[in-house]
Every structure is written in structure tokens, then in C-alpha cells.
Biopython code that builds the backbone (N, CA, C, O; Angstrom):
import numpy as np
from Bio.PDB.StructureBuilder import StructureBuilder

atoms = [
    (1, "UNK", "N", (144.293, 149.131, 162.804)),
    (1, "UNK", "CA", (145.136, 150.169, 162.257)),
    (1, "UNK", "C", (146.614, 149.871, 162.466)),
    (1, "UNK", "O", (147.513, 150.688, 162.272)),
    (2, "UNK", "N", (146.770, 148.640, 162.872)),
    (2, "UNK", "CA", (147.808, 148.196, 162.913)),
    (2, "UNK", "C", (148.888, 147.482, 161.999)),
    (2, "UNK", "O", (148.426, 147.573, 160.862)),
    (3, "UNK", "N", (149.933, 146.908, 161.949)),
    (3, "UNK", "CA", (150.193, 145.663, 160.974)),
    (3, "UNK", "C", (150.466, 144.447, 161.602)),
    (3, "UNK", "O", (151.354, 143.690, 161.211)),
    (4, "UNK", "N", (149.463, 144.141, 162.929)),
    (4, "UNK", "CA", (149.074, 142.668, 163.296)),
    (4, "UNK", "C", (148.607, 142.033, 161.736)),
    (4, "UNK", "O", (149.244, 141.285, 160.995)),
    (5, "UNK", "N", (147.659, 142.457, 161.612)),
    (5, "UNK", "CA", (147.226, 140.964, 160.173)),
    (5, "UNK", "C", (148.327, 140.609, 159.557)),
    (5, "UNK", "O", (148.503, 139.419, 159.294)),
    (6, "UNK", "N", (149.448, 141.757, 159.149)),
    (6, "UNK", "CA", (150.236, 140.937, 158.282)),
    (6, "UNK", "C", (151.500, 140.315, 159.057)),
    (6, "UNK", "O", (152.180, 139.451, 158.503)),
    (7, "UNK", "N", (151.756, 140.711, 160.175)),
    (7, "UNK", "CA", (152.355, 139.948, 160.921)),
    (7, "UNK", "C", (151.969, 138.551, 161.213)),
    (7, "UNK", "O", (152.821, 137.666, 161.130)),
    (8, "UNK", "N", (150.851, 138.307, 161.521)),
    (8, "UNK", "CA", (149.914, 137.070, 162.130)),
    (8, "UNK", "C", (149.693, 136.377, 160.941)),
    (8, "UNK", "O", (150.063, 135.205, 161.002)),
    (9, "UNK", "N", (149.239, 136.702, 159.949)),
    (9, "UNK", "CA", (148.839, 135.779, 158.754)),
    (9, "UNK", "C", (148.965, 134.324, 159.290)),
    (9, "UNK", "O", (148.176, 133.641, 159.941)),
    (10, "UNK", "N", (150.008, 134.111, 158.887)),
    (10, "UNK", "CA", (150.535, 132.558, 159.145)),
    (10, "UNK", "C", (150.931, 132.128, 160.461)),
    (10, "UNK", "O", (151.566, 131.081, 160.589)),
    (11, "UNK", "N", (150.518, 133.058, 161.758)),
    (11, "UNK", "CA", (150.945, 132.044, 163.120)),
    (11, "UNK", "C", (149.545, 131.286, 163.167)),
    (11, "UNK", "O", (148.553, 131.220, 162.442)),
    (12, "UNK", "N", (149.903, 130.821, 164.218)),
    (12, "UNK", "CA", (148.925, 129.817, 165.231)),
    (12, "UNK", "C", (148.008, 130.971, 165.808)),
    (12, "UNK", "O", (148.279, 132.154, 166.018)),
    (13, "UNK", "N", (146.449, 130.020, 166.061)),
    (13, "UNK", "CA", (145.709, 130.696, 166.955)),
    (13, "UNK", "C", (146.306, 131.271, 168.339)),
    (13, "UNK", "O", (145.929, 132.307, 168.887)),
    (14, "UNK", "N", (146.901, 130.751, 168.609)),
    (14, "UNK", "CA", (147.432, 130.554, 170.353)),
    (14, "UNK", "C", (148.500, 131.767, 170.213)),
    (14, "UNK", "O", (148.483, 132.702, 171.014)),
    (15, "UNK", "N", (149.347, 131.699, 169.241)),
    (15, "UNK", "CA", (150.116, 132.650, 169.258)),
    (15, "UNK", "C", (149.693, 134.301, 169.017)),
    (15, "UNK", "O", (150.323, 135.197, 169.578)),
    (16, "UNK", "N", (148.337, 134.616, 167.945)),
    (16, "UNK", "CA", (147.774, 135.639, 167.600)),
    (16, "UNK", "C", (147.385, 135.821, 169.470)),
    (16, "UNK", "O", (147.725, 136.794, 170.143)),
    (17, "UNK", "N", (146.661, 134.690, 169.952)),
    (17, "UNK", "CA", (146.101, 135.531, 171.321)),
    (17, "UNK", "C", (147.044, 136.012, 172.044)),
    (17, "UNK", "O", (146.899, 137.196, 172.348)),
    (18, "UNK", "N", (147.952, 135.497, 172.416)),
    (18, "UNK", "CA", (149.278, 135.882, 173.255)),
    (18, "UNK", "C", (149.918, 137.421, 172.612)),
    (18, "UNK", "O", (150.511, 138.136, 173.420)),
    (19, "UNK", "N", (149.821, 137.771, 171.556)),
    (19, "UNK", "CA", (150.295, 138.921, 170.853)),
    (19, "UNK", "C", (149.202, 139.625, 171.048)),
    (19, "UNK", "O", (149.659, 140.695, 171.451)),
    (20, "UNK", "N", (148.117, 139.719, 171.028)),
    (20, "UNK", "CA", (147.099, 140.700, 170.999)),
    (20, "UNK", "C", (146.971, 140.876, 172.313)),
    (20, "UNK", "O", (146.729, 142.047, 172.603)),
    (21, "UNK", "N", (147.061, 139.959, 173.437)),
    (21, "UNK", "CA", (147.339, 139.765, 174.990)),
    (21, "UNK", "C", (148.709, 141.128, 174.892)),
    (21, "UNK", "O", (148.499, 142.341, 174.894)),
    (22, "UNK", "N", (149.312, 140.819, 174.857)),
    (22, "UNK", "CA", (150.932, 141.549, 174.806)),
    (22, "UNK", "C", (150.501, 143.095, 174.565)),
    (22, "UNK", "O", (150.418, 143.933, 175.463)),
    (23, "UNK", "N", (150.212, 143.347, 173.022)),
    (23, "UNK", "CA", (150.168, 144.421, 172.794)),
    (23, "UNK", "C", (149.089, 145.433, 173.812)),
    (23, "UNK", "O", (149.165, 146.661, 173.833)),
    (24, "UNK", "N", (147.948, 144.499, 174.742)),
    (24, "UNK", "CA", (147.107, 144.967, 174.784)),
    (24, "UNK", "C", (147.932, 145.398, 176.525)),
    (24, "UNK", "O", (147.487, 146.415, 177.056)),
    (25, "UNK", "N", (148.731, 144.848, 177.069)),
    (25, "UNK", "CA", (149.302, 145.105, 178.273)),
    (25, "UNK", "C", (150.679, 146.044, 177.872)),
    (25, "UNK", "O", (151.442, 146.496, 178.726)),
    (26, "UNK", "N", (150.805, 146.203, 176.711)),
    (26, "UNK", "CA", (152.303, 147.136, 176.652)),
    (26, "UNK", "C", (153.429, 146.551, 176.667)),
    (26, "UNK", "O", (154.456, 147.138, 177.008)),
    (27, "UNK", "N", (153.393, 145.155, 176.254)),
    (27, "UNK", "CA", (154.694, 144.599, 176.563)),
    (27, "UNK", "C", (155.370, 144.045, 175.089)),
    (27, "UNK", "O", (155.394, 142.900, 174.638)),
    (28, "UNK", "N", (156.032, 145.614, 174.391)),
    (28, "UNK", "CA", (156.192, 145.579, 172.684)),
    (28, "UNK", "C", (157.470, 144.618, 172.496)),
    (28, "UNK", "O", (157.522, 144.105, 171.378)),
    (29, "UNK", "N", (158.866, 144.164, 173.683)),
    (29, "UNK", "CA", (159.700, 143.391, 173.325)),
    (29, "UNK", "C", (158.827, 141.918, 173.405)),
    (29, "UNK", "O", (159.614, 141.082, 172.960)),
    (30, "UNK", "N", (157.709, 141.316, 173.729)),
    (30, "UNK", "CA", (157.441, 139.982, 173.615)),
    (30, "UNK", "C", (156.524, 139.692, 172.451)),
    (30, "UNK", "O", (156.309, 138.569, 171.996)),
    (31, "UNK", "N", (155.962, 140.926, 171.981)),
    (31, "UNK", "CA", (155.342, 140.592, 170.464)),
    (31, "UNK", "C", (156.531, 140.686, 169.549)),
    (31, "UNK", "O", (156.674, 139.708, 168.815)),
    (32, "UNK", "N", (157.183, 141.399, 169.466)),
    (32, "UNK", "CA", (158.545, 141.518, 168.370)),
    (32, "UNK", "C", (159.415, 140.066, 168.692)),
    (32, "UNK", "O", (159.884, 139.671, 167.624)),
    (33, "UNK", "N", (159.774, 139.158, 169.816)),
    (33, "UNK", "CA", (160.524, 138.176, 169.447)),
    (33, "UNK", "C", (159.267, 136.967, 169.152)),
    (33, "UNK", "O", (159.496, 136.011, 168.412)),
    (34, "UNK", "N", (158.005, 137.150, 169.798)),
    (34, "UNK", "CA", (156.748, 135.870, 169.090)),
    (34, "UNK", "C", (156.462, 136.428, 167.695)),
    (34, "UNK", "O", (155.952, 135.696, 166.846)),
    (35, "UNK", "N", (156.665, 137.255, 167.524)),
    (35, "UNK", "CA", (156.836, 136.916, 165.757)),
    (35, "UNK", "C", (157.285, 137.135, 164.927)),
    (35, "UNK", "O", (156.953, 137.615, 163.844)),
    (36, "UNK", "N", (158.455, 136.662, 165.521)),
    (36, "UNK", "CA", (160.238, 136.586, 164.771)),
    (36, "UNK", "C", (160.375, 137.982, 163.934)),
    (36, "UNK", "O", (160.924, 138.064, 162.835)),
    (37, "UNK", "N", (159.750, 139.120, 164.684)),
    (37, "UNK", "CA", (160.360, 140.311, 163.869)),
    (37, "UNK", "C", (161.825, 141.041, 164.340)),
    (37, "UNK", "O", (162.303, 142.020, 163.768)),
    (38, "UNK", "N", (162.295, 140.503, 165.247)),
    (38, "UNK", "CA", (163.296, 140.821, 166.086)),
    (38, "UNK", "C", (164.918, 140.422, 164.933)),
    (38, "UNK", "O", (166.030, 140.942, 164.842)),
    (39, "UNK", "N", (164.267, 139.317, 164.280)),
    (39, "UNK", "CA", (164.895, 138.304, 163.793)),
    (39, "UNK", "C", (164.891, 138.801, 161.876)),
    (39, "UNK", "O", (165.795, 138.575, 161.071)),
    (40, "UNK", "N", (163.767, 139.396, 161.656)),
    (40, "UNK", "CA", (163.336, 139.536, 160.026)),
    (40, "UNK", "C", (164.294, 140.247, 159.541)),
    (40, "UNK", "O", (164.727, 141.254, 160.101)),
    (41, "UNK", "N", (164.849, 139.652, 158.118)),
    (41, "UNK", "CA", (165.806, 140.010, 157.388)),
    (41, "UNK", "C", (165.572, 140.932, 156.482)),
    (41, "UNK", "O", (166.517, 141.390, 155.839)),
    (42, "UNK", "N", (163.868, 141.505, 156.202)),
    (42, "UNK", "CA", (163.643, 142.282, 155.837)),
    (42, "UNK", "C", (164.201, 144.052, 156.668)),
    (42, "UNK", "O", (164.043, 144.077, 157.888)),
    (43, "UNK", "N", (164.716, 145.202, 156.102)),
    (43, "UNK", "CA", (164.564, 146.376, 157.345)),
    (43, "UNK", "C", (163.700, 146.535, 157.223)),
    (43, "UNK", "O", (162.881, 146.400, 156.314)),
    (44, "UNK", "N", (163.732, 147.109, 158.843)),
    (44, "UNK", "CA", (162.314, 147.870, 159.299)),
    (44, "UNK", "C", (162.169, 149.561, 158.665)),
    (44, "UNK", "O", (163.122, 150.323, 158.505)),
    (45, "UNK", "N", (160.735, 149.868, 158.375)),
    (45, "UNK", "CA", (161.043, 150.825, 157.648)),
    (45, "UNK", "C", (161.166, 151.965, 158.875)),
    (45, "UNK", "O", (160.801, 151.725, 160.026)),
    (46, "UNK", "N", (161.772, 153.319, 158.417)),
    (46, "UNK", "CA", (162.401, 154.260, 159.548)),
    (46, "UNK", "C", (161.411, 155.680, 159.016)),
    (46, "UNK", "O", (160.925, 156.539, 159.751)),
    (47, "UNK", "N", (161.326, 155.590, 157.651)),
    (47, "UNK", "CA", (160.252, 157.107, 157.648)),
    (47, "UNK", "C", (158.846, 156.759, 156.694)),
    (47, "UNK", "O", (158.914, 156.271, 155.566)),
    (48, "UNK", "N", (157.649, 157.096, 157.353)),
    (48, "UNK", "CA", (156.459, 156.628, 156.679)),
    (48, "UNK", "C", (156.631, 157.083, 155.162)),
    (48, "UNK", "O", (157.259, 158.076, 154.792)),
    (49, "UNK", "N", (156.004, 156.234, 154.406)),
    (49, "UNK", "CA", (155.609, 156.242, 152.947)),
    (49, "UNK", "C", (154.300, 156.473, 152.008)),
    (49, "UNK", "O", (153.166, 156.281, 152.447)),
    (50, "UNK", "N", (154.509, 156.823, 150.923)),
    (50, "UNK", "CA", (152.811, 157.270, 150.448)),
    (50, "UNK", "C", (152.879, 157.194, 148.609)),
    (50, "UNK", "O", (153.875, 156.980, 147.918)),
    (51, "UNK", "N", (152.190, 157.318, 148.392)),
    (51, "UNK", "CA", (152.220, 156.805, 146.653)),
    (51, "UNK", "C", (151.231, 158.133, 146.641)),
    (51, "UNK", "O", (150.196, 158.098, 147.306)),
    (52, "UNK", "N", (151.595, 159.359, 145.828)),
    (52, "UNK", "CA", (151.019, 160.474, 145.260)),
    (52, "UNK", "C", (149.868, 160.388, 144.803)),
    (52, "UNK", "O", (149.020, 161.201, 145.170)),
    (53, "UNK", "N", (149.431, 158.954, 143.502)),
    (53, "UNK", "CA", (148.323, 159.016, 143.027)),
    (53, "UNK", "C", (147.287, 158.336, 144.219)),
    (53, "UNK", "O", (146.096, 158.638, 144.136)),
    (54, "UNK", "N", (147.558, 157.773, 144.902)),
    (54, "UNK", "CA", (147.116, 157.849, 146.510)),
    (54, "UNK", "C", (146.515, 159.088, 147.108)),
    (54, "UNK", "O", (145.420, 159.129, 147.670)),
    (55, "UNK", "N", (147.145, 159.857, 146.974)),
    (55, "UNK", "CA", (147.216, 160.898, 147.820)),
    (55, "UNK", "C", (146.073, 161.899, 146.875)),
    (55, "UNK", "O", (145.235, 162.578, 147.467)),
    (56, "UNK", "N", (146.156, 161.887, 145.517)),
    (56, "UNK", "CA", (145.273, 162.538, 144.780)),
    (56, "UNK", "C", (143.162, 162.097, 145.311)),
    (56, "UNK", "O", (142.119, 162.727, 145.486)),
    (57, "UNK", "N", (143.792, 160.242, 145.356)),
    (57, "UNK", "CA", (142.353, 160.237, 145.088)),
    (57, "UNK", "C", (141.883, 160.279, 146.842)),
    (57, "UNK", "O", (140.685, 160.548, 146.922)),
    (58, "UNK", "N", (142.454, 160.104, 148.049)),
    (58, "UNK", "CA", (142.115, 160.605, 149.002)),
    (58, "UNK", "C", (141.588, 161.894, 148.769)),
    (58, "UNK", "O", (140.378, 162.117, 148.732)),
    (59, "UNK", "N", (142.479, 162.762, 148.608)),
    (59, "UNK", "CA", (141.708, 164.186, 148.364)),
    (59, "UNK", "C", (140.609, 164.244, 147.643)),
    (59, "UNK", "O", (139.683, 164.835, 148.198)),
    (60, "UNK", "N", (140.393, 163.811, 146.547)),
    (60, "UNK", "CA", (138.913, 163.751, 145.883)),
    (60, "UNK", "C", (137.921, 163.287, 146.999)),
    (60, "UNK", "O", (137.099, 163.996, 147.580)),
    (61, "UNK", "N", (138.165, 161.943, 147.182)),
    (61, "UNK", "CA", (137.164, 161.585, 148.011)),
    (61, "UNK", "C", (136.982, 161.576, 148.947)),
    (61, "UNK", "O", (135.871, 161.085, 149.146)),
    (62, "UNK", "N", (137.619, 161.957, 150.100)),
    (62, "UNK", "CA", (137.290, 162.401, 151.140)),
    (62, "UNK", "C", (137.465, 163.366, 151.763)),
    (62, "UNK", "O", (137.135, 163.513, 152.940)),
    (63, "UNK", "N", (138.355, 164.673, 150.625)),
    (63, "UNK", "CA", (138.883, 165.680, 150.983)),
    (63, "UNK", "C", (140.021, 165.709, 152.293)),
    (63, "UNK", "O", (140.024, 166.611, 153.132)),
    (64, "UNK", "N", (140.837, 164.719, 152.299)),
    (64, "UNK", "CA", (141.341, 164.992, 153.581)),
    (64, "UNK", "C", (142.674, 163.397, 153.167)),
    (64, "UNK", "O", (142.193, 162.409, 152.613)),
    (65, "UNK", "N", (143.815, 163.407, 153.431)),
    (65, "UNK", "CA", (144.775, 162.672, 153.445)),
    (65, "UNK", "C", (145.223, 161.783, 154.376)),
    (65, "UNK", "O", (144.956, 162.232, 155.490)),
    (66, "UNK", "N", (145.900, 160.504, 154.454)),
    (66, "UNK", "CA", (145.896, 159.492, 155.588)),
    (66, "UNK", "C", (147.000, 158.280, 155.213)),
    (66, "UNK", "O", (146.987, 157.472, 154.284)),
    (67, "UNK", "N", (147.621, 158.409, 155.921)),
    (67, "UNK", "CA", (148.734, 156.920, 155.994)),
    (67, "UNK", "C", (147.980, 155.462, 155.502)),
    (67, "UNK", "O", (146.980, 154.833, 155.849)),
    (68, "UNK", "N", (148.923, 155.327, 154.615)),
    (68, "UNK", "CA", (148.318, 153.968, 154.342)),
    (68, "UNK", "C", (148.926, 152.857, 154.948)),
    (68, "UNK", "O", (150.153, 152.884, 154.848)),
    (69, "UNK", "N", (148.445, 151.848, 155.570)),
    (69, "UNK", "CA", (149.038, 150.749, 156.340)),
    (69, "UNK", "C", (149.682, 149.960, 155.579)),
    (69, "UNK", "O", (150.723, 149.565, 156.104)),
    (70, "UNK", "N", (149.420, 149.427, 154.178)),
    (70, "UNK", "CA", (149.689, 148.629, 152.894)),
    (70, "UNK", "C", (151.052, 149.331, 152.393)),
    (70, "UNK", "O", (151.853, 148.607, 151.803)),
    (71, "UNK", "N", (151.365, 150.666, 152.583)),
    (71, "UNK", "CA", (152.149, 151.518, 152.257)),
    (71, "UNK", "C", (153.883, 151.172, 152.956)),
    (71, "UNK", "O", (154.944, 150.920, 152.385)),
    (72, "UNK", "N", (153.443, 151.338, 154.725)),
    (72, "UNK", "CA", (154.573, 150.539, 155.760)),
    (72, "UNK", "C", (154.676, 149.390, 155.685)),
    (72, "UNK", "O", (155.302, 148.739, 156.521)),
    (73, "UNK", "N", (154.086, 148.874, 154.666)),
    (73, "UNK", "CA", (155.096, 147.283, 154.743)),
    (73, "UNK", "C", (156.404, 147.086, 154.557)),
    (73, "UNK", "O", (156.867, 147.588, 153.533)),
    (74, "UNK", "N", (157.459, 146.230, 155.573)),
    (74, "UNK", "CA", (158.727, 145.900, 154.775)),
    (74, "UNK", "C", (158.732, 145.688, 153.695)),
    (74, "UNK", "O", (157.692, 145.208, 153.243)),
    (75, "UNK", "N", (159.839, 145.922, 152.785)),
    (75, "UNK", "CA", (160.139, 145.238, 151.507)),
    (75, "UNK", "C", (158.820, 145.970, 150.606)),
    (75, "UNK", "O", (159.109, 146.318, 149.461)),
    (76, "UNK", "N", (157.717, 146.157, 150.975)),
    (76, "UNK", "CA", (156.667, 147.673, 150.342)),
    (76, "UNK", "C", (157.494, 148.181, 149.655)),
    (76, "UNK", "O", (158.234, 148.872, 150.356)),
    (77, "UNK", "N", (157.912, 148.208, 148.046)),
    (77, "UNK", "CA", (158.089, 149.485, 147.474)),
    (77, "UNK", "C", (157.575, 150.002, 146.254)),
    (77, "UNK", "O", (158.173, 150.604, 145.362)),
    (78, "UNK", "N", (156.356, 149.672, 146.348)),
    (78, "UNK", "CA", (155.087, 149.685, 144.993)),
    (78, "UNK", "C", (153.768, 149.796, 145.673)),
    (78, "UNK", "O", (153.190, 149.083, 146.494)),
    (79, "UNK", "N", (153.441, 151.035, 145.013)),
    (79, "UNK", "CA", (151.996, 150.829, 145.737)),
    (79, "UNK", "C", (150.695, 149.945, 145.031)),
    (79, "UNK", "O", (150.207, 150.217, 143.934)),
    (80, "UNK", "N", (150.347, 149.055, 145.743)),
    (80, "UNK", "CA", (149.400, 147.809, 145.087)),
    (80, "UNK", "C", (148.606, 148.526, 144.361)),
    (80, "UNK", "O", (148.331, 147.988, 143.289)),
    (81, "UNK", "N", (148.136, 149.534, 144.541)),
    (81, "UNK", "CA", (146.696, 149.921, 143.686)),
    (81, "UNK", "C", (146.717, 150.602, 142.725)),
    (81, "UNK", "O", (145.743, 150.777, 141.994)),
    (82, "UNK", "N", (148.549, 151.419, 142.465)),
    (82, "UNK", "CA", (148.709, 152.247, 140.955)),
    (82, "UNK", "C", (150.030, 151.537, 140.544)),
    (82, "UNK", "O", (150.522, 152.100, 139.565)),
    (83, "UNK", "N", (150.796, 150.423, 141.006)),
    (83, "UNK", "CA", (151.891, 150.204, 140.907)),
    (83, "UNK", "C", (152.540, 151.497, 140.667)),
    (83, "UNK", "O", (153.147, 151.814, 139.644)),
    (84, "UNK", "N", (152.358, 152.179, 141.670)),
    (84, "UNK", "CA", (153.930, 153.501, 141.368)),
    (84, "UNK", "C", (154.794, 152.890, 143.238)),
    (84, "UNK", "O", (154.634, 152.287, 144.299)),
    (85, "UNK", "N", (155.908, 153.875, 142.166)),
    (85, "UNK", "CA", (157.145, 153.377, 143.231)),
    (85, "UNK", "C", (156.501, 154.379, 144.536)),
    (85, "UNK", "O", (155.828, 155.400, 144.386)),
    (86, "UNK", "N", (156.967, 153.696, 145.944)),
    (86, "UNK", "CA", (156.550, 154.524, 146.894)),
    (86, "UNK", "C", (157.517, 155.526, 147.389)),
    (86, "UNK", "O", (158.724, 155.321, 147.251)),
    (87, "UNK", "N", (157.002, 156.750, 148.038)),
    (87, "UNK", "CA", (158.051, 158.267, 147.905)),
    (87, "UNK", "C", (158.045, 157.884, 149.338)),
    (87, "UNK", "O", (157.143, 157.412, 150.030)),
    (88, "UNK", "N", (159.291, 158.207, 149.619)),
    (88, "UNK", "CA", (159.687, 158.831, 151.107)),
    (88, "UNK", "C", (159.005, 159.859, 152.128)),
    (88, "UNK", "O", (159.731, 160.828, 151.907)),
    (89, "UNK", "N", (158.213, 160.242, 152.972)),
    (89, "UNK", "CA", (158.042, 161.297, 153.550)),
    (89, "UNK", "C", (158.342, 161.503, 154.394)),
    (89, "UNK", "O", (158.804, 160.498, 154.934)),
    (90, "UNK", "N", (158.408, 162.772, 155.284)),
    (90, "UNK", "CA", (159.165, 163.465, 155.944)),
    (90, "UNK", "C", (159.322, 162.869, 157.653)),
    (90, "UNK", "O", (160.160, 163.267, 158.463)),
    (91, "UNK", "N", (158.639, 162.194, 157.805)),
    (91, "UNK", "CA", (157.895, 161.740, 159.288)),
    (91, "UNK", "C", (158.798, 160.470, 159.161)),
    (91, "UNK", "O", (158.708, 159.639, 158.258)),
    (92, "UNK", "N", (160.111, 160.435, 160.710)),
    (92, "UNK", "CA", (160.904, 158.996, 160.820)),
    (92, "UNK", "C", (160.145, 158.747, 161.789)),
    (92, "UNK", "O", (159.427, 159.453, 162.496)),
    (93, "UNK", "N", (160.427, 157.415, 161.745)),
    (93, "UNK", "CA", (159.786, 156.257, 162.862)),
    (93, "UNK", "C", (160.616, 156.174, 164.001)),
    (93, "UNK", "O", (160.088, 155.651, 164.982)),
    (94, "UNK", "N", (162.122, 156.669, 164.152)),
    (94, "UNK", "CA", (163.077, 156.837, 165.247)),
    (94, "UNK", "C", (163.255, 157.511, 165.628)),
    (94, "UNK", "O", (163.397, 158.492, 164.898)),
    (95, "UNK", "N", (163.422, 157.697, 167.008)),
    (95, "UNK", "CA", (164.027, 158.951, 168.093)),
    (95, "UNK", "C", (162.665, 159.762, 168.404)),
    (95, "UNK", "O", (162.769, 160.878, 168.913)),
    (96, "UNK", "N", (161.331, 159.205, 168.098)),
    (96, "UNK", "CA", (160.530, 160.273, 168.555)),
    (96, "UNK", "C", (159.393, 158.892, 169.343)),
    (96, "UNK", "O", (159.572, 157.680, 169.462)),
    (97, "UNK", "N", (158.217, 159.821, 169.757)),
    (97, "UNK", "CA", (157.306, 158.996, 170.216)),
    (97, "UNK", "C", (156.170, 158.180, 169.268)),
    (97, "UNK", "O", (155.372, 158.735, 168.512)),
    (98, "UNK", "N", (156.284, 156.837, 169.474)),
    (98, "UNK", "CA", (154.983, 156.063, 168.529)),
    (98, "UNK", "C", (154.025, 156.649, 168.749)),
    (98, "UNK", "O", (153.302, 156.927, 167.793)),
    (99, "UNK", "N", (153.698, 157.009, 169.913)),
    (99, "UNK", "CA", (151.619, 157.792, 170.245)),
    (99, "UNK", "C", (151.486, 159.069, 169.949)),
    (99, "UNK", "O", (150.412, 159.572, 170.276)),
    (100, "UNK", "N", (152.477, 159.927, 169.282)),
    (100, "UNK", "CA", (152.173, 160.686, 168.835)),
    (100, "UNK", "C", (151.126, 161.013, 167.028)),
    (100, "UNK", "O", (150.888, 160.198, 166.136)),
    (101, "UNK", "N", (150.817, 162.236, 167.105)),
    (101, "UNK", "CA", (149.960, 162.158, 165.560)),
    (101, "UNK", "C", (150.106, 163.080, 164.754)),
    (101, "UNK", "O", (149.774, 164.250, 164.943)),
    (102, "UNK", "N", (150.735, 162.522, 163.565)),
    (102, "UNK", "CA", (151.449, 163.608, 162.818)),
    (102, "UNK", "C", (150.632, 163.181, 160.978)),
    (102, "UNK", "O", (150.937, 162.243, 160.242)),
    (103, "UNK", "N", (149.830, 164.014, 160.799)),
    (103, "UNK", "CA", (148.910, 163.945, 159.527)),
    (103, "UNK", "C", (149.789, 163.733, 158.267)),
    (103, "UNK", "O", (150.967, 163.979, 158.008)),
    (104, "UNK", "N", (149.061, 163.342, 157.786)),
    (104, "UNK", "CA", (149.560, 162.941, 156.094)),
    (104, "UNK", "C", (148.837, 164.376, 155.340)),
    (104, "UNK", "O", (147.658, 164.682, 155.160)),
    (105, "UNK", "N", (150.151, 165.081, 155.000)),
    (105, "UNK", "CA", (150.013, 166.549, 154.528)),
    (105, "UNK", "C", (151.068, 167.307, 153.263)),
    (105, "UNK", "O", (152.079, 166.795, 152.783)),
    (106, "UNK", "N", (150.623, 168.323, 153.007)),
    (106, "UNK", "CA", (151.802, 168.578, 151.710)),
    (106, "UNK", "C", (153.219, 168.779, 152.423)),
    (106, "UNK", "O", (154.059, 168.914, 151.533)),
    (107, "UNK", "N", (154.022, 168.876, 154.167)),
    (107, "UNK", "CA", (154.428, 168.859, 154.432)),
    (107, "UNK", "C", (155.025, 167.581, 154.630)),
    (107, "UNK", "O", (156.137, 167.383, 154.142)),
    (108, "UNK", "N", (154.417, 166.634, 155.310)),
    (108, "UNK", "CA", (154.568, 165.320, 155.639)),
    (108, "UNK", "C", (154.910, 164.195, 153.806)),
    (108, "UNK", "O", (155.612, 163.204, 153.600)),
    (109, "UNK", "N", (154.467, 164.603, 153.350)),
    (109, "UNK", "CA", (154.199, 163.922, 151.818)),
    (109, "UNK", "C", (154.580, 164.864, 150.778)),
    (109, "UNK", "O", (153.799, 165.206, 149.890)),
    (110, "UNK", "N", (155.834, 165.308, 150.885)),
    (110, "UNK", "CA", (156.442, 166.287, 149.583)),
    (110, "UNK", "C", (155.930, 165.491, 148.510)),
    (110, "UNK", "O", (156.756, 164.595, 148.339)),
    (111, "UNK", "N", (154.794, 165.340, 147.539)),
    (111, "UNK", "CA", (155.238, 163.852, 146.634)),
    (111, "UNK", "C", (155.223, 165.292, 145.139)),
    (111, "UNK", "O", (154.825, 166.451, 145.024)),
    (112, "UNK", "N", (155.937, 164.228, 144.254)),
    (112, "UNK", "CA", (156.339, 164.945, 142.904)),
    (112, "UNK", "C", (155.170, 164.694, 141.920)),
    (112, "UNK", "O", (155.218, 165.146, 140.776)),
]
sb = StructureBuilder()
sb.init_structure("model")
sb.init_model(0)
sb.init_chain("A")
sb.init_seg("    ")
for serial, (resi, resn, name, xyz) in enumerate(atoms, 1):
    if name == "N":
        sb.init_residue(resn, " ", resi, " ")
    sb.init_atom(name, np.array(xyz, "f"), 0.0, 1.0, " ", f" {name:<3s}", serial, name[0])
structure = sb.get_structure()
């Protein structure tokens, strides 16, 4: 539920273990400089994102709404599966806590 895969794609075995080592002890400044995200010229995104017709067919099918991981990608601003542009929602990624849990909702996801 993370975005290790797309971080890792292209490292080394040795390096994926050392990062999954890292993350798994809490130590988030030595995964961010092993894989040069410290460094990425892409921005980091600051408030989660969601594509509406997304959000429609969650509700059909599972009755219930959810962050898409494909969604927080840098440089993400199309959603792969309807090509629509991706909307802003209300939930920033700064000044609050990562372990907290804040639902994907008509609050969280004003979408038009």
C-alpha cells in the first residue's frame, strides 16, 4: 500500500532489501536519500488526489471509496484508467501526521 514498487522498479536487489530493512525499522531519512528521492526533480505531491470517474465506479462496486496509489504519483496528472485530469482533494500531506486515517469521502474528494 505503499509507493515502494514504483520507487524500486529499477534499483538493485541489495538496495530494495536495505529500503524495506529501513522502512521496516523507521528510519524514513535513509530510504529517501537510497532512492534519490531527496534529490527528484519531480515535486512531491502535498494534497492526495482522485479522478471522479474513479470514484463513481468504487461506489458501484464496492459501495465504499479509497485512495488510489497510481493516483499519488509524482508528475501523476491523468488518471490511467479514464484518462481524466486528476482533482485536488482536501487532505495535505504536510504539517499533519502520516499514521493517521482520513477516508476518501464527498468531503475529502469535492470532485465535479
Amino acid at each position: 500500500m505503499t509507493l515502494y514498487p514504483y520507487y524500486t522498479a529499477y534499483q538493485s536487489q541489495d538496495v530494495r532489501q536495505q529500503v524495506r530493512h529501513a522502512m521496516r525499522v523507521g528510519e524514513d531519512g535513509s530510504v529517501l536519500l537510497r532512492l534519490g528521492i531527496a534529490a527528484f526533480r519531480a515535486g512531491r505531491v502535498t494534497q492526495l488526489r482522485f479522478c471522479g470517474s474513479c470514484l463513481a465506479q468504487m461506489r458501484e462496486r464496492y459501495g465504499e471509496l479509497y485512495w488510489r496509489r497510481d493516483h499519488q504519483l509524482p508528475s501523476a496528472l491523468v488518471c490511467p484508467e479514464h484518462a481524466k485530469l486528476l482533482q485536488v482533494g482536501t487532505v495535505r500531506l504536510t504539517g499533519c501526521s502520516r499514521h493517521r486515517f482520513v477516508p476518501a469521502d464527498r468531503q475529502t474528494c469535492p470532485w465535479r
